[in-house]
C-alpha positions as CSV (number, residue, x, y, z in Angstrom):
1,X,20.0,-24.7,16.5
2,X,23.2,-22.5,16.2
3,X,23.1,-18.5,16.3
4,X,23.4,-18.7,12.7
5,X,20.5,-20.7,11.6
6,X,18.6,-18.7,14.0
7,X,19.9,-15.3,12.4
8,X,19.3,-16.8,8.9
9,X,15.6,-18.2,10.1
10,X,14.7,-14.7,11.7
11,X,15.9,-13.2,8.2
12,X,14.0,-15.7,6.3
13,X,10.5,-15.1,8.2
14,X,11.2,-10.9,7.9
15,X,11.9,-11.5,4.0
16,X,8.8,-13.4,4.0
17,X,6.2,-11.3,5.7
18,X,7.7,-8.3,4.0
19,X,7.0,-10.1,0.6
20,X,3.3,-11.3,1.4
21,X,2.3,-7.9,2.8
22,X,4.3,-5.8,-0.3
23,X,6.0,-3.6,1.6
24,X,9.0,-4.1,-0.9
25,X,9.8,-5.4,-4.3
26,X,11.1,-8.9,-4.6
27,X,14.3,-7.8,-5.6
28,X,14.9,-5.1,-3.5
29,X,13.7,-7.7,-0.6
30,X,16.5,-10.2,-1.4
31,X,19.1,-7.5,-1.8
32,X,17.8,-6.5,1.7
33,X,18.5,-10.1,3.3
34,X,21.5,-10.4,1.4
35,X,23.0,-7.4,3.4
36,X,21.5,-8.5,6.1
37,X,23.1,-12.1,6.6
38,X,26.4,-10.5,5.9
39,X,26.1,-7.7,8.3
40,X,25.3,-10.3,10.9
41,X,28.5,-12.1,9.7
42,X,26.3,-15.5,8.8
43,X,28.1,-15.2,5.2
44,X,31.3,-14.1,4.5
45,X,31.9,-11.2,1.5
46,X,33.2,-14.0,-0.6
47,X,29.9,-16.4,0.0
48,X,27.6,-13.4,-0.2
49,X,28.7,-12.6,-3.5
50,X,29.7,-15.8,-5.1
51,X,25.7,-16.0,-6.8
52,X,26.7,-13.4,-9.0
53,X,29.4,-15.7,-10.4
54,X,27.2,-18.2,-11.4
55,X,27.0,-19.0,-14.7
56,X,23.4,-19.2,-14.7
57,X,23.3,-15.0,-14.7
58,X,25.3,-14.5,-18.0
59,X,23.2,-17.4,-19.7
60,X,19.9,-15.5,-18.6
61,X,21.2,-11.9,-19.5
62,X,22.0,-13.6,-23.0
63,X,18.3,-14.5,-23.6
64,X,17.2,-11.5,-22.8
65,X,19.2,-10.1,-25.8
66,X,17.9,-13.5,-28.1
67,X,14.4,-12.7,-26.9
68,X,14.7,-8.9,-27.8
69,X,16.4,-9.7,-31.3
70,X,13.4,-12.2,-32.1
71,X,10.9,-9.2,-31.6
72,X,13.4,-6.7,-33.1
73,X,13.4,-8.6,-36.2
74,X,10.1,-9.3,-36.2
75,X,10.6,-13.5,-36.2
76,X,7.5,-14.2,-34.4
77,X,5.4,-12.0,-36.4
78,X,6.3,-13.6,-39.1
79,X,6.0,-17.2,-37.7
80,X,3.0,-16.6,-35.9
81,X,1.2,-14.8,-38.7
82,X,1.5,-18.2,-40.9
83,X,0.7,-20.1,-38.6
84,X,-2.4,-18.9,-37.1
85,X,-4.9,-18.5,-40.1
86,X,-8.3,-18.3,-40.1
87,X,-10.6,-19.9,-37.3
88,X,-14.1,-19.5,-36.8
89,X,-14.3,-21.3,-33.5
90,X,-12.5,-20.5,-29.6
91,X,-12.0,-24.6,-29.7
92,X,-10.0,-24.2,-33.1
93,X,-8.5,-20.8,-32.3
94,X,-7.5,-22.2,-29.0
95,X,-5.1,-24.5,-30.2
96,X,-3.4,-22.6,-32.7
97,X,-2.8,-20.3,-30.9
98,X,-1.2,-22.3,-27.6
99,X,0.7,-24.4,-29.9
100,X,2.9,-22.0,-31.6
101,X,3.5,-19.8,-28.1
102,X,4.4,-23.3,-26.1
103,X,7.2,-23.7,-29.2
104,X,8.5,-20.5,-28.8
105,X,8.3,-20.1,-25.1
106,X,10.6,-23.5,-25.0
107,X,13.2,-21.7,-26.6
108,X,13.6,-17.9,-25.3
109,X,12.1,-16.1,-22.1
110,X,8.2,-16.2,-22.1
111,X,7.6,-12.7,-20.6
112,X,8.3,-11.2,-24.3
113,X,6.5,-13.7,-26.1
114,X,3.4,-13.3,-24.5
115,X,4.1,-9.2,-25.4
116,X,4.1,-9.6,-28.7
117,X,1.3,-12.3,-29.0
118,X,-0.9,-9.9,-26.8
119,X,-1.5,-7.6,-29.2
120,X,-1.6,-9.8,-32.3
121,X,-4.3,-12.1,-30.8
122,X,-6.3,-9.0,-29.7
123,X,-6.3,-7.9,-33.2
124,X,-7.1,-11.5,-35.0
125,X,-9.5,-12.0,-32.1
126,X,-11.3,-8.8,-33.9
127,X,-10.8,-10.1,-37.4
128,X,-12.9,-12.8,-37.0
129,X,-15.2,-11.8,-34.3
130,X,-14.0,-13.8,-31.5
131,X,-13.9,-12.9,-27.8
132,X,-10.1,-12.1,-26.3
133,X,-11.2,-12.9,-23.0
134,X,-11.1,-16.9,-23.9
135,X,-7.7,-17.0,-25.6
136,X,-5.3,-14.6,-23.4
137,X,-5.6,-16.4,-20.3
138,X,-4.7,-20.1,-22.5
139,X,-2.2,-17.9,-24.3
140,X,-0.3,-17.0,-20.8
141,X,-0.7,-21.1,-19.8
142,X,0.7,-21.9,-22.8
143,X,4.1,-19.8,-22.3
144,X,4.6,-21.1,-19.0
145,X,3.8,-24.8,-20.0
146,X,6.1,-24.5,-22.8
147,X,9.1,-22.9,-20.8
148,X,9.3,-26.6,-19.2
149,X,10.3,-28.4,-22.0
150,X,13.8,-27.6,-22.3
151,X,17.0,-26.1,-19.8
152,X,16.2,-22.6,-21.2
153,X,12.6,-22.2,-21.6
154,X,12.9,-20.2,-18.1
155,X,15.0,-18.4,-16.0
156,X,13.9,-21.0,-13.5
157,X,15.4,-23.6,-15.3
158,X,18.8,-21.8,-16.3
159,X,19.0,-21.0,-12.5
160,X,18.6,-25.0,-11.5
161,X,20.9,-26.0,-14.0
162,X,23.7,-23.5,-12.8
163,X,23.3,-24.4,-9.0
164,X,23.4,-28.3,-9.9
165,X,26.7,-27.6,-12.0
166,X,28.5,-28.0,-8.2
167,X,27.3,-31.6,-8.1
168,X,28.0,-34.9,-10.3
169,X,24.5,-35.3,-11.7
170,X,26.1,-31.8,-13.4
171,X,26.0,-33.6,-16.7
172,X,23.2,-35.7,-16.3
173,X,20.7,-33.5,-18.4
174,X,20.3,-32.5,-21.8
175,X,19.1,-29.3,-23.5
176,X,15.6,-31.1,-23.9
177,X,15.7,-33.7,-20.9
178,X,12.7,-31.5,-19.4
179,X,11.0,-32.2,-22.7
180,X,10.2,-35.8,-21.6
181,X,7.2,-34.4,-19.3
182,X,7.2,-30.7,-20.7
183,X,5.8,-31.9,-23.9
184,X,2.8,-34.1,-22.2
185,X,2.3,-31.6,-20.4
186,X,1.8,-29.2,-23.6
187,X,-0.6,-31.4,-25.0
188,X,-2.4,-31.9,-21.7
189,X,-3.0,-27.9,-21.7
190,X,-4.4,-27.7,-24.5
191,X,-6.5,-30.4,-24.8
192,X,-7.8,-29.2,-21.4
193,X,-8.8,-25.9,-22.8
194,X,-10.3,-27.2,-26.3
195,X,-12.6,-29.7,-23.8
196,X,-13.1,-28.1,-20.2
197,X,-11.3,-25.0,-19.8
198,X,-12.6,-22.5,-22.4
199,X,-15.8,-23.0,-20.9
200,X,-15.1,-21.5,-18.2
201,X,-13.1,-18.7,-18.8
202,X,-15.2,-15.4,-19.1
203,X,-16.7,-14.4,-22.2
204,X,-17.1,-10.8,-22.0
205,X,-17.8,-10.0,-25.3
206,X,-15.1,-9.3,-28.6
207,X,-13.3,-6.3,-29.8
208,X,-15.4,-5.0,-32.0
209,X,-18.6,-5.0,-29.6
210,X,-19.0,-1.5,-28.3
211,X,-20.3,-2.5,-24.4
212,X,-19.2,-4.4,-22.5
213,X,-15.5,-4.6,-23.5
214,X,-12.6,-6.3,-22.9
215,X,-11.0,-3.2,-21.2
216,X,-13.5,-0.6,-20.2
217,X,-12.6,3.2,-19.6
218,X,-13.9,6.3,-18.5
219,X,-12.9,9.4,-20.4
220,X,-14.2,13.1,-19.3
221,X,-14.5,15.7,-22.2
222,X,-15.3,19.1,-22.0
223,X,-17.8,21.2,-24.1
224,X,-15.6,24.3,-25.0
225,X,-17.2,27.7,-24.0
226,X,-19.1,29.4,-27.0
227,X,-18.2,26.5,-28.8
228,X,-20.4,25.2,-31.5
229,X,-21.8,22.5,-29.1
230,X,-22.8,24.8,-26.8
231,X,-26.7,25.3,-26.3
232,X,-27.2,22.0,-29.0
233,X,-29.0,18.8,-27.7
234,X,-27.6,15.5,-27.2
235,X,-28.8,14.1,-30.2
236,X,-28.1,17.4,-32.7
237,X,-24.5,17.2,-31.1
238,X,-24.2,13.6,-32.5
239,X,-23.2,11.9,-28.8
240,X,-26.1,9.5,-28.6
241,X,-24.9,6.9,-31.2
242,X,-21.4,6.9,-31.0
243,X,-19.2,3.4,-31.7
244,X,-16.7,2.7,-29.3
245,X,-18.4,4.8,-26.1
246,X,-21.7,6.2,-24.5
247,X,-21.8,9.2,-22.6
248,X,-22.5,7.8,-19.3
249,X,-23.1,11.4,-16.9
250,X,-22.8,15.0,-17.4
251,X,-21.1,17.1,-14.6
252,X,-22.8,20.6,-14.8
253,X,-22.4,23.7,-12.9
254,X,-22.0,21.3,-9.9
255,X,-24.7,19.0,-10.4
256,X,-24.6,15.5,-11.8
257,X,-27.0,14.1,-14.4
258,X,-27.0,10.7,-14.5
259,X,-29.0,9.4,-16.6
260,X,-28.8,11.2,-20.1
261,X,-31.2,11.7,-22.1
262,X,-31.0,13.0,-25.7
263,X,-33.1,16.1,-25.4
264,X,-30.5,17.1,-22.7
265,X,-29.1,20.6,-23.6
266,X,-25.5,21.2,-22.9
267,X,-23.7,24.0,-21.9
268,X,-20.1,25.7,-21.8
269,X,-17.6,23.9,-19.9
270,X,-19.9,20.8,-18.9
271,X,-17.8,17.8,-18.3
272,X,-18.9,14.5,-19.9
273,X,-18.0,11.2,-18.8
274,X,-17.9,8.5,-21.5
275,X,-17.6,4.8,-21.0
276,X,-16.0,2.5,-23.7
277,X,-13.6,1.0,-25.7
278,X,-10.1,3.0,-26.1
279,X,-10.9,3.6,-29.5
280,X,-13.6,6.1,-28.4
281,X,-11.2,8.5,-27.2
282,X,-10.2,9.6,-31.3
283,X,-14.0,9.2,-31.9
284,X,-14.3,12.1,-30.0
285,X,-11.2,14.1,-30.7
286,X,-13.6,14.2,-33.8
287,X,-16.1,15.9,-32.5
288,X,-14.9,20.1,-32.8
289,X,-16.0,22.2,-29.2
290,X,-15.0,18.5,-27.4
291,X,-11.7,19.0,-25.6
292,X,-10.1,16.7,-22.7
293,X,-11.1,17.5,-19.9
294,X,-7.9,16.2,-18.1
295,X,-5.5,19.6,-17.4
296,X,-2.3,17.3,-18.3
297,X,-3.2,16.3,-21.9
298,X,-3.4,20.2,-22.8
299,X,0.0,20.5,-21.4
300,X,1.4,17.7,-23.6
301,X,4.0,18.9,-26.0
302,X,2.9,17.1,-28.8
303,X,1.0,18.2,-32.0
304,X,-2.8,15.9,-32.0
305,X,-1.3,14.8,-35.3
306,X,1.6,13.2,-33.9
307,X,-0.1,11.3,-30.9
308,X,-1.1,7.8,-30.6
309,X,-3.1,5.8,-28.1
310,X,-1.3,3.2,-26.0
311,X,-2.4,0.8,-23.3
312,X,0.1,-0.1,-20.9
313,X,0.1,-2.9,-18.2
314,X,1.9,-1.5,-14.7
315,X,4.6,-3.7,-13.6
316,X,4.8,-5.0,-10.3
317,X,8.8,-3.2,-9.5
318,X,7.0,0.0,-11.0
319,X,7.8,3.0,-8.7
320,X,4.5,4.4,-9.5
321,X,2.8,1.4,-7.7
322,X,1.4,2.7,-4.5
323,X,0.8,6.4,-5.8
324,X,-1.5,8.3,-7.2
325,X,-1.2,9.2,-10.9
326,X,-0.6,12.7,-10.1
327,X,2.3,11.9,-7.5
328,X,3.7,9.7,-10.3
329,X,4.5,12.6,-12.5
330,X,3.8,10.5,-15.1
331,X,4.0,13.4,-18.1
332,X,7.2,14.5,-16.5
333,X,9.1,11.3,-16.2
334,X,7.5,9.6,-19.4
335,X,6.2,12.4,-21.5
336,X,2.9,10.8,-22.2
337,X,-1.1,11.6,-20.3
338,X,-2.7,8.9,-19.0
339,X,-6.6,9.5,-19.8
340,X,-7.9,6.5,-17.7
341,X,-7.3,3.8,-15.6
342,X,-8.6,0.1,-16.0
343,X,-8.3,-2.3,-13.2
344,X,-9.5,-6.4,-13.7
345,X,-11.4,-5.1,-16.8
346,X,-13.3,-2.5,-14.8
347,X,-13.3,0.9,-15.1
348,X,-12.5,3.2,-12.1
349,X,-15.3,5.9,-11.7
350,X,-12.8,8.7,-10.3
351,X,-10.6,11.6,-11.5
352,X,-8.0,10.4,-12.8
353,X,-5.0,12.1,-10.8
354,X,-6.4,10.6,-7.5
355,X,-6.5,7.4,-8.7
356,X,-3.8,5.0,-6.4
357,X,-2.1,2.8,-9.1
358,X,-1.6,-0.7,-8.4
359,X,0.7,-3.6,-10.4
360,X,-1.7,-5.0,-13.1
361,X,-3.5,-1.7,-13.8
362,X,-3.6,-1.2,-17.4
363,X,-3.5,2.3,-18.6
364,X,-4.7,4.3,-21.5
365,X,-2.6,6.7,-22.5
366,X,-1.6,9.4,-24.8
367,X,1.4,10.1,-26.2
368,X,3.9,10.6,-29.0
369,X,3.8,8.1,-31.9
370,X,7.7,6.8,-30.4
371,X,6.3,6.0,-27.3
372,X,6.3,2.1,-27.1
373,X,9.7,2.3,-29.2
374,X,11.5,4.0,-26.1
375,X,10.1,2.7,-23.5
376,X,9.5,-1.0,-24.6
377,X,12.6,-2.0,-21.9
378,X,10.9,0.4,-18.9
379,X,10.8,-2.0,-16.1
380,X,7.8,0.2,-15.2
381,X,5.7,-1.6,-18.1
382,X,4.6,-5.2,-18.7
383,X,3.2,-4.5,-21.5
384,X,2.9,-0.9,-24.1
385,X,0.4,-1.5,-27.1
386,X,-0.4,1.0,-29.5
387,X,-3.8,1.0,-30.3
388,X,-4.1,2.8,-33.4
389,X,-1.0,0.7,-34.9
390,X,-1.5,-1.7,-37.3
391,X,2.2,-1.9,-39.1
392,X,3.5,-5.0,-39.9
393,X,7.2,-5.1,-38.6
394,X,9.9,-5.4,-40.9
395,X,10.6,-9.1,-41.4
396,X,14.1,-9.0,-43.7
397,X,16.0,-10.4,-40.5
398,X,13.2,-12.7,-39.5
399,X,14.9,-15.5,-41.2
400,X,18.3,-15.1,-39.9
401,X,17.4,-14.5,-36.4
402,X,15.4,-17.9,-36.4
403,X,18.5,-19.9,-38.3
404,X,20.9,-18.6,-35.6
405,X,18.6,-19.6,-32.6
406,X,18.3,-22.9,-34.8
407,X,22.3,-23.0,-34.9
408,X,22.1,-22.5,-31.2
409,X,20.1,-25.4,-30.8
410,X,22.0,-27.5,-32.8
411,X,25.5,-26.6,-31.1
412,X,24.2,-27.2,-27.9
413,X,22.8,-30.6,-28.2
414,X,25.8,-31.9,-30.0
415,X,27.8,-31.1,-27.5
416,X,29.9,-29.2,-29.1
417,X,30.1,-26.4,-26.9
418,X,28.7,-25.6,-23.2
419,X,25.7,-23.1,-22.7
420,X,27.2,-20.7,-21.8
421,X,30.0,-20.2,-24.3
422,X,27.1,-21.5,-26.8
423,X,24.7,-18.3,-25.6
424,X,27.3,-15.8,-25.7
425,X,28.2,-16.6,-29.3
426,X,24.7,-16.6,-30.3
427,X,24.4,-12.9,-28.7
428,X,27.2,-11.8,-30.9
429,X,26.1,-13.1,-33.7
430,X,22.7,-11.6,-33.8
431,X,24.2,-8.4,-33.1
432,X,26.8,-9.0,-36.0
433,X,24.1,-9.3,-38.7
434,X,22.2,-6.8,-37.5
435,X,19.1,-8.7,-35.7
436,X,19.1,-6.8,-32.9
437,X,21.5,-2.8,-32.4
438,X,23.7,-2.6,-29.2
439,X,21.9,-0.2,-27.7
440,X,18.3,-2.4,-27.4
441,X,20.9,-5.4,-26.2
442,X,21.9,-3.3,-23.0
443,X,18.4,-2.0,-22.3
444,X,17.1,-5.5,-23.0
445,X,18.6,-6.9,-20.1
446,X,17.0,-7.1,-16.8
447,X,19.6,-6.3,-14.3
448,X,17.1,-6.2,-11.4
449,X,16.1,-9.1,-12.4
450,X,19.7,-10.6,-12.4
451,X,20.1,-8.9,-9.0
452,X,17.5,-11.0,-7.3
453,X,19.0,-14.0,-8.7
454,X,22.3,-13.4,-7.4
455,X,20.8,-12.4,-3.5
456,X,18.4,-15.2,-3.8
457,X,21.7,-17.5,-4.4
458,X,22.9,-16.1,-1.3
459,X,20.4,-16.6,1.0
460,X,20.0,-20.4,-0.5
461,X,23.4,-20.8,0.6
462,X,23.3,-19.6,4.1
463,X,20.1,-22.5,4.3
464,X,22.6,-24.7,3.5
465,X,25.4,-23.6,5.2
466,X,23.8,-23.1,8.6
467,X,21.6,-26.7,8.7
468,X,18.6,-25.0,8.2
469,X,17.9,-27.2,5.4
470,X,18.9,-30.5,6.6
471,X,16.3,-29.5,9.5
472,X,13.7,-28.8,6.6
473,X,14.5,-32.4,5.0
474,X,14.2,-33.8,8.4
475,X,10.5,-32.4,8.8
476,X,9.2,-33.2,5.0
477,X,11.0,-37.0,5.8
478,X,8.9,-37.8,9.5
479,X,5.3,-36.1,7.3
480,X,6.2,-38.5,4.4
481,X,6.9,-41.5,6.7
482,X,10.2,-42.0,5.2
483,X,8.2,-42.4,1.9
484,X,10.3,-41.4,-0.7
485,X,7.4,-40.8,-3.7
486,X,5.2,-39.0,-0.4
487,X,8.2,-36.8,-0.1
488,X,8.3,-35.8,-3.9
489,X,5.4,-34.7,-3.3
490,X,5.2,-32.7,-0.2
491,X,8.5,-31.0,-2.1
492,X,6.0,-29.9,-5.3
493,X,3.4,-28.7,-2.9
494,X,5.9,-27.0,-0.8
495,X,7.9,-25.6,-4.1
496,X,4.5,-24.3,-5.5
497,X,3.2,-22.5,-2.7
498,X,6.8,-20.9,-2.3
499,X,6.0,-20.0,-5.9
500,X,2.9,-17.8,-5.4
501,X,4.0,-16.2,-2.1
502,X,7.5,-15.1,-3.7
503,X,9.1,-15.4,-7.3
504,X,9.5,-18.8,-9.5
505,X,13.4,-17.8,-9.3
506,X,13.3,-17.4,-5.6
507,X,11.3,-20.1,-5.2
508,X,13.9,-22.9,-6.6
509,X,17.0,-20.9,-5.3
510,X,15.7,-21.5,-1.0
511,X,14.0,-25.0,-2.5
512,X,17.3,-26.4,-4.0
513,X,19.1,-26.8,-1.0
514,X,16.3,-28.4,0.6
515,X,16.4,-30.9,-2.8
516,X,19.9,-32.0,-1.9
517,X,19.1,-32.4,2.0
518,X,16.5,-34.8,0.7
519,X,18.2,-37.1,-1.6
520,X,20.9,-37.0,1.0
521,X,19.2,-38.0,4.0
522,X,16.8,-41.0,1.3
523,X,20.4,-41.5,0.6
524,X,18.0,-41.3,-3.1
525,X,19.1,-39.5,-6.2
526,X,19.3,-36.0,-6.6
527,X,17.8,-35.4,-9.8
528,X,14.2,-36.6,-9.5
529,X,14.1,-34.1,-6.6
530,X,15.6,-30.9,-9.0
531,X,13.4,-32.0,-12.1
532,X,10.7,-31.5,-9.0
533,X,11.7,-28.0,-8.7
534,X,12.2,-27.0,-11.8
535,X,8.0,-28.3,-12.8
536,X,7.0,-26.8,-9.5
537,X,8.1,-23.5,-9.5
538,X,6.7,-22.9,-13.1
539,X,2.9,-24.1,-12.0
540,X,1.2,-21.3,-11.1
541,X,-2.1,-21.4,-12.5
542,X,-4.3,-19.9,-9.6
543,X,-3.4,-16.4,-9.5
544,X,-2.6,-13.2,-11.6
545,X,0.5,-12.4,-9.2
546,X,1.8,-15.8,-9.3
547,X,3.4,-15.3,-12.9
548,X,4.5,-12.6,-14.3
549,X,2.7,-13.5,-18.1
550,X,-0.6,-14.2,-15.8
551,X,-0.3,-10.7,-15.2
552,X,0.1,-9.2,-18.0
553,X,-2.8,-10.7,-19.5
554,X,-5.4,-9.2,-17.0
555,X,-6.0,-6.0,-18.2
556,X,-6.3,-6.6,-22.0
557,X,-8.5,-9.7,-21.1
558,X,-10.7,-8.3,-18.7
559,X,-9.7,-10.6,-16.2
560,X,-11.0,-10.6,-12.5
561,X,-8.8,-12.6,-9.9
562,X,-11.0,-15.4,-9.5
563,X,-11.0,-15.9,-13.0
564,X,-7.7,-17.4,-12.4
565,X,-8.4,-20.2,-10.3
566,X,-11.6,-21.2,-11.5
567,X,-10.2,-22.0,-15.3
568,X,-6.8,-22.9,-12.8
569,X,-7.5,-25.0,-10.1
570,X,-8.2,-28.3,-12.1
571,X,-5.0,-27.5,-14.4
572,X,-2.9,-27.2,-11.5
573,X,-3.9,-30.1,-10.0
574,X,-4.1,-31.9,-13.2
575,X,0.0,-31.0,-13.9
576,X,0.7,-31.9,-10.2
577,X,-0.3,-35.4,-10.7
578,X,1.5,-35.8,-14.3
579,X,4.6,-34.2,-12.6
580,X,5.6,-36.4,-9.6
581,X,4.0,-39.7,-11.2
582,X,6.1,-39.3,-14.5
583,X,9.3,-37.8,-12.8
584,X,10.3,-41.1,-11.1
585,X,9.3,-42.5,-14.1
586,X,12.2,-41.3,-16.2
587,X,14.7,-39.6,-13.6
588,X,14.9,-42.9,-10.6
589,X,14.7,-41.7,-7.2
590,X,17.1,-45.2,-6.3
């Protein structure tokens, strides 16, 4: 093994462990061993940088912009609205709902769609009394088993597509080609969770029940000294029958009463801990000589009248991960409170500023009514809800948003024009009829996002460049016994696992290389071996962190971790199987 490969291997393993133990965000990791393999002189300035060349970046940056005009112009709502109707069952609600995301999710970037389905399905899930918790998790499954069926359903995809443009199977796919086992695969889902699944996903209760709730919080009030609640009972004050909370403890004059009862008498300044539904937190507001108890919501600069209630799902690049909410400076840097913190569904029974925030925490907040609007593109936030908003978008764009995409579509499968030149036209064109303003097409765009891409290019290169992948080929060849189908295999389990530990995008990046060693060395054909990759690093079914869309459906779902693989494990095995049976099926390894 040369100094290089040994360089590029050392840099590898550091990347890896630094990944697994968090230390640093993905992207930020892959910038970090981008440097590092040109400081070490294992790529030149010209290979190190050639990823951000690709054409796979501009094509990705473009569907950001497509993704953001569809919720701009409010096409889903529309769409989805129509299409869901009324369903008195989880097994009838589950496909309706799984169905229309799997469509859209083929056609622009899943994270967003699964935003703007999150809230919708919470609220129909209310309307007719069913329980969220068994429709988000089939609602994130769906998006990612829809984002197989065509070249631009993912990033993932895009990314395989632009790295196999250097090779003559270049032109050997389609804009649906994936379709041919994306769609089975569709169907398979949901037929899995009408029969098996939806049993045994968590039902921990609807919307509209007070206790337990989807998303439980604790919220501390204060009775206002020589205010009129003062010296009244618990049951004259009106606290013992409230609809969205209970008063779980009292905090007084340094002593804790648990357990409440309504003859208790309260006094000035006695902090009250309720547990509930976000929703309590304006019941209470109600209530006059009730204040928060929280310091930071006095200091808010906003009139009561103008404030709204938000959750908000932390991101895993957030720089508040790792801190506590008052290190965060959250008011400062976003001008919003957070009241409480939620974490798998739970609430966490501690003041609020001590509280060490983690990715997946979901928040409830308060803040101005334009909160979601300006922060909607934070890469701090999966997800921002406004609780007390029911508004129906404006939908007069809805129509031509959805016939340009439909254009798109057209233009791309006739040939007519590349991807591409194909996605850049669209962009302008949604921004010429006004679907989407110029300034939400910049903030749209993930750059760190594009940024990982273009490092994890490089260091996919220096695998290949340095043998380290050939000697990877060599090793999956002597397990599978020169077996070509036993080495498909090995490359989905290897591909999947890669998937979990890191990111889907940096996952087919270091596996590509490996791909081509493969179908070298079988002297077999490449394709079979990327279509491998591209279903792979798109099945991750067993964990929250696996997927970003998994993730974002864990706090409004209520979702513990293990709720993941136990509704996940027989999916994931059950795609596994479909995958690299039907793959040689339609793409021949010989």
């Amino acid at each position: 093994m040369s100094t290089d490969a040994l360089i590029t291997l050392g840099v590898l393993l550091v990347f890896l462990g630094i990944i697994i133990r968090g230390r640093l965000a993905v992207d930020f990791a892959l910038a970090a061993a981008m440097v590092a393999l040109l400081v070490f002189g294992v790529l030149t300035p010209n290979e190190a940088f050639s990823g951000f060349s690709n054409p796979a970046l501009f094509i990705i940056a473009c569907f950001y912009v497509v993704a953001s005009a569809l919720k701009e112009s409010g096409a889903l709502h529309w769409w989805v609205m129509r299409w869901l109707g009324n369903s008195g069952s989880i097994k009838g609600a589950i496909p309706r709902i799984m169905g229309p995301v799997a469509v859209t999710s083929s056609m622009i970037s899943n994270t967003p769609v699964v935003a703007i389905f999150i809230p919708l399905i919470q609220d129909w899930a209310r309307r007719h009394n069913l329980s969220v918790s068994k429709l988000l998790i089939p609602l994130s499954y769906a998006s990612i088993l829809g984002g197989t069926c065509t070249l631009i359903g993912t990033s993932t995809n895009i990314l395989v597509v632009g790295m196999l443009q250097s090779t003559t199977e270049a032109n050997s796919l389609s804009l649906f080609s994936p379709a041919l086992i994306g769609i089975p695969l569709v169907i398979l889902g949901i037929v899995y969770f009408v029969l098996i699944g939806h049993r045994l996903l968590p039902d921990r209760g609807g919307l509209v029940e007070s206790m337990p709730d989807t998303r439980e919080y604790a919220v501390s009030m204060r009775v206002e000294e020589g205010g009129p609640l003062a010296g009244m009972s618990i049951a004259d004050a009106g606290l013992r029958h409230l609809q969205f909370s209970f008063l779980s403890e009292i905090q007084s004059k340094g002593h804790i009463i648990p357990a409440v009862g309504p003859e208790e008498i309260l006094s000035g300044n006695d902090i009250l801990i309720f547990v509930g539904q976000p929703e309590g937190v304006s019941e209470l507001r109600q209530f006059r000589g009730l204040v928060p108890a929280e310091g930071e919501v006095l200091k808010l600069d906003v009139p009561y009248s103008s404030r709204a209630l938000i959750e908000a799902v932390i991101s895993p690049v957030s720089n508040m991960v790792g801190k506590t909410v008052k290190a965060s400076s959250f008011r400062t840097m976003f001008g919003g409170v957070i009241l409480s913190v939620s974490r798998n569904g739970d609430r966490i029974n501690q003041k609020v500023g001590s509280i060490v925030l983690r990715a997946g925490d979901t928040l409830l907040l308060e803040a101005a009514r334009g909160f979601v609007r300006r922060h909607r593109y934070s890469r701090d936030f999966l997800l921002l809800s406004r609780i007390d908003d029911a508004s129906i978008p404006d939908v007069s764009k809805a129509p031509v948003a959805l016939g340009l995409l439909g254009l798109f579509v057209a233009v791309v499968v006739s040939g007519l024009m590349s991807l591409v030149a194909a996605s850049l036209l669209l962009v302008v064109a949604l921004a010429v009829t006004g679907c989407i303003s110029m300034e939400f097409a910049q903030r749209s765009i993930d750059f760190r996002v594009l940024m990982a891409i273009g490092a994890s290019l490089a260091l996919g290169f220096a695998l290949q460049k340095t043998g380290l992948a050939d000697l990877g080929a060599q090793g999956i060849i002597v397990l599978a016994d020169g077996n070509p189908f036993v080495n498909l295999v090995l490359l989905y389990v290897a591909t999947v696992i890669a998937t979990e530990l890191i990111t889907n995008n940096a996952a087919a990046v270091l596996m590509f290389p490996l791909a081509q060693a493969l179908s070298a060395e079988l002297e077999a054909s490449l394709l079979p071996f990327v279509m491998i990759i591209m279903f792979a690093a798109s099945a991750s079914f067993l964990t929250p962190f696996g997927y970003q869309t998994n993730l974002m459906v864990q706090g409004p779902g209520g979702y513990h971790s293990a709720d993941y693989f136990r509704v996940g494990v027989l999916l994931s095995l059950m795609v596994g199987i479909t995958v690299v049976f039907l793959v040689p099926v339609f793409w021949p390894l010989y």
